[in-house]
C-alpha positions in Angstrom: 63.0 43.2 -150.5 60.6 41.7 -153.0 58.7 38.3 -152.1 60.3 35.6 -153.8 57.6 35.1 -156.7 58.1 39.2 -157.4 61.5 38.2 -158.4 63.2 39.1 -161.6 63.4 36.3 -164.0 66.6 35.4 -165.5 66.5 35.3 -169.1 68.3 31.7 -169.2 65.7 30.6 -166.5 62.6 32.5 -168.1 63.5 30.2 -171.6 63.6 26.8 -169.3 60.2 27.8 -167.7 59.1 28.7 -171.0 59.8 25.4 -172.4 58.4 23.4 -169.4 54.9 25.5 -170.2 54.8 25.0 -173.9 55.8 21.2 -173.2 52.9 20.7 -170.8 50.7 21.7 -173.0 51.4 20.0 -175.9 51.9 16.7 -174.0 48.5 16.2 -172.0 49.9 18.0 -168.5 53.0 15.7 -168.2 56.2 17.4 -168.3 59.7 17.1 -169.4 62.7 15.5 -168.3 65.9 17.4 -167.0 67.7 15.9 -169.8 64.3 16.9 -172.3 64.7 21.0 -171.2 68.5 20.6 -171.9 68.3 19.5 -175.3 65.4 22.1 -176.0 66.9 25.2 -174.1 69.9 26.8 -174.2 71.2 24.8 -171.2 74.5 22.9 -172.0 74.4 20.2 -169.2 71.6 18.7 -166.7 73.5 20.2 -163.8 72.9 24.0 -164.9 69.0 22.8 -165.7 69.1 21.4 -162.1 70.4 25.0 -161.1 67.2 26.9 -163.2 64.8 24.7 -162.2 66.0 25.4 -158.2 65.9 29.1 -158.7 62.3 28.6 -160.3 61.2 26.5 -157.6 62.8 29.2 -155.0 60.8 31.7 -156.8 57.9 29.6 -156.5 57.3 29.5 -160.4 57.4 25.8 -160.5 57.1 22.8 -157.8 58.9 19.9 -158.1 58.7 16.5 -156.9 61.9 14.8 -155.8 62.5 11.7 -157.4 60.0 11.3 -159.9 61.4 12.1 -163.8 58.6 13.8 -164.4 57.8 15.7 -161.3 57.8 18.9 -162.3 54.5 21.4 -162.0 53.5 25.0 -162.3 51.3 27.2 -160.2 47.9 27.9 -161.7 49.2 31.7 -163.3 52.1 30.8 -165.1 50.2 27.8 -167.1 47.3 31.7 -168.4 50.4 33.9 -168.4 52.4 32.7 -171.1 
């Protein structure tokens, strides 16, 4: 059974951590709002973003910070490995 960061991505998921990367970047470190990654992903509500952002957080792609809008970061290799 592979460790949870060896993990296939799903592709709906990959485009939502995608996003959260790219936005980083381009805003000094901060990152996005739920309601941000659904109007720039494919994501139709803020409850299936909650779901991706779970599974990439399971996966250990991304930590999050409970109720802060912005709490959202990512492990050193997936900010190189874009």
């Amino acid at each position: 059974m592979p460790s949870p960061t060896q993990e296939r991505i799903a592709a709906a998921d990959a485009t939502v951590l995608l996003f959260i990367v790219r936005y980083k970047r381009e805003n000094d470190g901060n990152a996005p709002t739920v309601r941000e990654i659904m109007e720039n992903t494919p994501r139709s509500s803020t409850s299936l973003v909650l779901h991706s952002l779970d599974r990439l957080e399971r996966q250990g792609r991304i930590k999050r910070t409970r109720g802060i809008a912005r709490g959202i970061s990512l492990p050193k290799e997936e900010v190189t490995n874009e």
